[in-house]
Backbone as CSV, one residue per row, in Angstrom:
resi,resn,N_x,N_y,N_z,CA_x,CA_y,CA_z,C_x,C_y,C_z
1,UNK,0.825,-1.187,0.000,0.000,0.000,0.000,0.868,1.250,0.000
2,UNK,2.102,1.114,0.906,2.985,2.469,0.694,3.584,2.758,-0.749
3,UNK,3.679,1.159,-1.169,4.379,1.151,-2.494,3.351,2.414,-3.307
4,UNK,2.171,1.500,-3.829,1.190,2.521,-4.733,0.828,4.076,-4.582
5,UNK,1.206,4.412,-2.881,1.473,5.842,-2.616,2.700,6.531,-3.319
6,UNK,3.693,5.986,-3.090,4.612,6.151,-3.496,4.607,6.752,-5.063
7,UNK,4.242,6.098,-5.681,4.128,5.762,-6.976,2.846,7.070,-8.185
8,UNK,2.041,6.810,-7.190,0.937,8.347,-7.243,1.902,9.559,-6.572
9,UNK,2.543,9.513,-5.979,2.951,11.174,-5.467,4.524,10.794,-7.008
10,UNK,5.098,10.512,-7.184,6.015,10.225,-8.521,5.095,10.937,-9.584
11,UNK,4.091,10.571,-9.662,3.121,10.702,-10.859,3.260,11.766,-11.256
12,UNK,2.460,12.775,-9.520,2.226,13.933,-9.376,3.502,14.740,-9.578
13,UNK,4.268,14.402,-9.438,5.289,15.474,-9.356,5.511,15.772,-10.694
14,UNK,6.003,14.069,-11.393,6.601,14.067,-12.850,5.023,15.316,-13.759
15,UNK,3.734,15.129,-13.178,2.820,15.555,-13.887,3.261,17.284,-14.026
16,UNK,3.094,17.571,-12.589,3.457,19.014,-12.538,4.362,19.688,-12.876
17,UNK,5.250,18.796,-12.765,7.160,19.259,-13.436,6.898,19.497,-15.052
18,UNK,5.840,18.896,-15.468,5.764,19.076,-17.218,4.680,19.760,-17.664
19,UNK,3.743,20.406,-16.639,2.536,21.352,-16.352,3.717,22.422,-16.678
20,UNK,4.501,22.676,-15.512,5.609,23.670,-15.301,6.379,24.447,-16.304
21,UNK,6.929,22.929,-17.403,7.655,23.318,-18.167,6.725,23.733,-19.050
22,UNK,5.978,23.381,-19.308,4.927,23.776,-20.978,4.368,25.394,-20.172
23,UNK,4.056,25.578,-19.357,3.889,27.050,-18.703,5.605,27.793,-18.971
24,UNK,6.348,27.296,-18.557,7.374,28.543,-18.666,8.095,28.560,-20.269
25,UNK,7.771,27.411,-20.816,7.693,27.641,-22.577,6.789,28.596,-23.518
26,UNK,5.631,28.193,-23.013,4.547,29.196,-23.153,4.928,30.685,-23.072
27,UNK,5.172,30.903,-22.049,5.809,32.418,-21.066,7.168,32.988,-22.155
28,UNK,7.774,32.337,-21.961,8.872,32.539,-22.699,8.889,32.725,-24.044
29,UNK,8.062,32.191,-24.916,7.748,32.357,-26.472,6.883,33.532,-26.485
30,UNK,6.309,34.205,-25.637,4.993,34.904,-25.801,6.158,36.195,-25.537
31,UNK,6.621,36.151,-24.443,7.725,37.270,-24.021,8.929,37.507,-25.004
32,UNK,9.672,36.504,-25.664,10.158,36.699,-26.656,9.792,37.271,-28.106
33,UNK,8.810,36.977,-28.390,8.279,37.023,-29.469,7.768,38.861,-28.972
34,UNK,7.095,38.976,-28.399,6.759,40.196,-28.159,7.962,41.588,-27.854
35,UNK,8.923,41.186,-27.292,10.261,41.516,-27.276,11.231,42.179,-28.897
36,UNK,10.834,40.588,-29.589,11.173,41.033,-31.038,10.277,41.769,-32.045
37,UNK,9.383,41.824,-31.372,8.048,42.839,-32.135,8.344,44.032,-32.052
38,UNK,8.941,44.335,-30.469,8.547,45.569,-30.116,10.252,46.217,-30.951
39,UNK,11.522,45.189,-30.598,12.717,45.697,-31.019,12.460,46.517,-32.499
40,UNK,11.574,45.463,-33.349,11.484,45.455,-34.666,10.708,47.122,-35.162
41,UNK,10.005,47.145,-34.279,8.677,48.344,-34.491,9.970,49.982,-34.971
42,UNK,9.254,50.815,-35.759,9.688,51.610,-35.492,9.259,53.033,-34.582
43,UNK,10.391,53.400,-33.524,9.423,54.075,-32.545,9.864,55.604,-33.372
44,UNK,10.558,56.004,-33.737,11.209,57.211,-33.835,10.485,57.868,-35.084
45,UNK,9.888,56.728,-35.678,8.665,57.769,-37.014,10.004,58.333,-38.206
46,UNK,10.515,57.531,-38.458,11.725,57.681,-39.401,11.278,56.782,-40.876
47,UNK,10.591,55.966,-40.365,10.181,55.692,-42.063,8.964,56.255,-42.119
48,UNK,8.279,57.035,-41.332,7.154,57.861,-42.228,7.525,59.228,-42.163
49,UNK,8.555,59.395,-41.902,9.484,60.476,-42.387,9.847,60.540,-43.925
50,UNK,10.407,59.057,-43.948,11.039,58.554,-45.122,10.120,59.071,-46.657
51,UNK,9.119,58.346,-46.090,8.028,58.383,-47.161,7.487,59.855,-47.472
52,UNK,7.449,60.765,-46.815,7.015,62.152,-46.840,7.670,62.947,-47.102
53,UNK,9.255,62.393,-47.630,10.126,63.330,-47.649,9.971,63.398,-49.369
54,UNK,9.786,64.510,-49.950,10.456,64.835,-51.607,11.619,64.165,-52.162
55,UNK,11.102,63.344,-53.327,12.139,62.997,-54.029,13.284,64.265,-54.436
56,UNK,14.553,63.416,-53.723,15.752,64.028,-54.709,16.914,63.723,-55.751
57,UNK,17.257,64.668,-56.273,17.271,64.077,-57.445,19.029,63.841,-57.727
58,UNK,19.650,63.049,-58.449,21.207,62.805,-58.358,21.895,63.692,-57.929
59,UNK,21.803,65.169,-57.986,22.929,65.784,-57.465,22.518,66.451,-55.926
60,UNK,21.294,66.810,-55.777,20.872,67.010,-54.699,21.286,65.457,-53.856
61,UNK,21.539,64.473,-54.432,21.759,63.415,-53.355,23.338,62.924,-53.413
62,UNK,24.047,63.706,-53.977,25.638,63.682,-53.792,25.773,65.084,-53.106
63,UNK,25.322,66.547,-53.380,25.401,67.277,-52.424,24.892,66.738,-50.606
64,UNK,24.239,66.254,-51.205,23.839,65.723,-49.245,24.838,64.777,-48.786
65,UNK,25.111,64.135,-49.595,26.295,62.753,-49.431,27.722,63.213,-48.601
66,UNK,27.950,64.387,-49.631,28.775,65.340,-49.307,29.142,66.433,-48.593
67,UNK,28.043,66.978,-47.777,27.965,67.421,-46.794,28.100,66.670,-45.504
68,UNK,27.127,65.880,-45.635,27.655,64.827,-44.255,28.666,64.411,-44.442
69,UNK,29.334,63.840,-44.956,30.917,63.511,-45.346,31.643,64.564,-44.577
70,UNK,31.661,66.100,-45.226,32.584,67.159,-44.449,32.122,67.263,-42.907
71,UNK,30.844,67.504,-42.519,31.033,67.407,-41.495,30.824,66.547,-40.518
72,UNK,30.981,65.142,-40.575,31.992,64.375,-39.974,33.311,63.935,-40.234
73,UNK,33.925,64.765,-41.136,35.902,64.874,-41.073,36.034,65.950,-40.237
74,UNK,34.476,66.956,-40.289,35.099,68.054,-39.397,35.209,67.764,-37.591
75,UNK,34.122,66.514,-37.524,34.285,66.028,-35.889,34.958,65.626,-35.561
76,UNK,35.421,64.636,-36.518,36.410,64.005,-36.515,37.695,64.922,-35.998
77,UNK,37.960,65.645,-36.625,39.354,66.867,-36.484,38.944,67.124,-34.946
78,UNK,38.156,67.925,-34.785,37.779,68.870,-33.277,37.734,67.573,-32.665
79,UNK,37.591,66.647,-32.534,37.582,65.560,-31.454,39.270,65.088,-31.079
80,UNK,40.104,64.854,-32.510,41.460,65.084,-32.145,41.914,66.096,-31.615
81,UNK,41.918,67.239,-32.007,42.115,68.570,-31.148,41.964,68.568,-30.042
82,UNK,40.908,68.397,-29.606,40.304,68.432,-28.092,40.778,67.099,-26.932
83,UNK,41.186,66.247,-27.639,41.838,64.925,-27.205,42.826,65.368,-26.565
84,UNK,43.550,66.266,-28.172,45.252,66.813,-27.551,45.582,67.717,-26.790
85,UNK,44.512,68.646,-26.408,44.538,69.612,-25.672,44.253,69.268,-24.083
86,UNK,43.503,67.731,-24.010,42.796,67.410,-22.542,44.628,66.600,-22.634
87,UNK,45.458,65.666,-23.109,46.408,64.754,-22.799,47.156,66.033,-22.665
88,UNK,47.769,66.468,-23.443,49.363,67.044,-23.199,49.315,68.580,-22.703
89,UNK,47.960,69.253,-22.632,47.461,70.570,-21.519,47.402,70.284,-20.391
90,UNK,46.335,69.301,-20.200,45.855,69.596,-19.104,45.900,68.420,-18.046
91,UNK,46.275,67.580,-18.762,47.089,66.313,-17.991,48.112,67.226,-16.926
92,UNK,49.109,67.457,-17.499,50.317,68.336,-16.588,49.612,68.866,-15.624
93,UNK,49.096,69.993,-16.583,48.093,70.821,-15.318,47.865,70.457,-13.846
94,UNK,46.859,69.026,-14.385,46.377,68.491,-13.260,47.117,67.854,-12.445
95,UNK,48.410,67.358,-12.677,49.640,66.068,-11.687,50.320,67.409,-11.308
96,UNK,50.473,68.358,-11.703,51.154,69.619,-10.802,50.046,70.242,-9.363
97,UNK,49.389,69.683,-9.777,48.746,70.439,-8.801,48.686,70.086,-7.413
């Protein structure tokens, strides 16, 4: 008789242990999936930007090409500058003090 107890509480457990898992599979696909929905979405309104914006036309789209181009060589520069001015200024500066 202890045996067949035995044997029913095994049952129960193995039952619930796989209740368990199909619940935190469940959970997990629903949370994932919703996760990659939301990554995917666009929040910033940049492609209905996209779409509303006026066609331009080959040189209007190498002038733009080309502007952003210069000014990021120009950040580029002021970011070295400013690099060299914080290391070999103000480095000293500061260990003298």
């Amino acid at each position: 008789m202890a045996r067949q107890h035995k044997q029913q509480s095994m049952r129960n457990l193995k039952s619930s242990g796989w209740k368990a898992a199909q619940f935190t599979g469940r959970t997990l696909d629903k949370t994932i999936s919703g996760l990659f929905r939301w990554l995917t979405t666009d929040h910033s309104g940049i492609s209905r930007m996209l779409t509303l914006m006026p066609d331009m036309g080959f040189w209007d789209s190498v002038k733009y090409a080309l502007m952003r181009f210069l000014i990021t060589i120009a950040c580029i520069v002021l970011q070295i500058v400013w690099l060299y001015l914080i290391i070999f200024h103000g480095l000293p500066l500061l260990l003298n003090i």
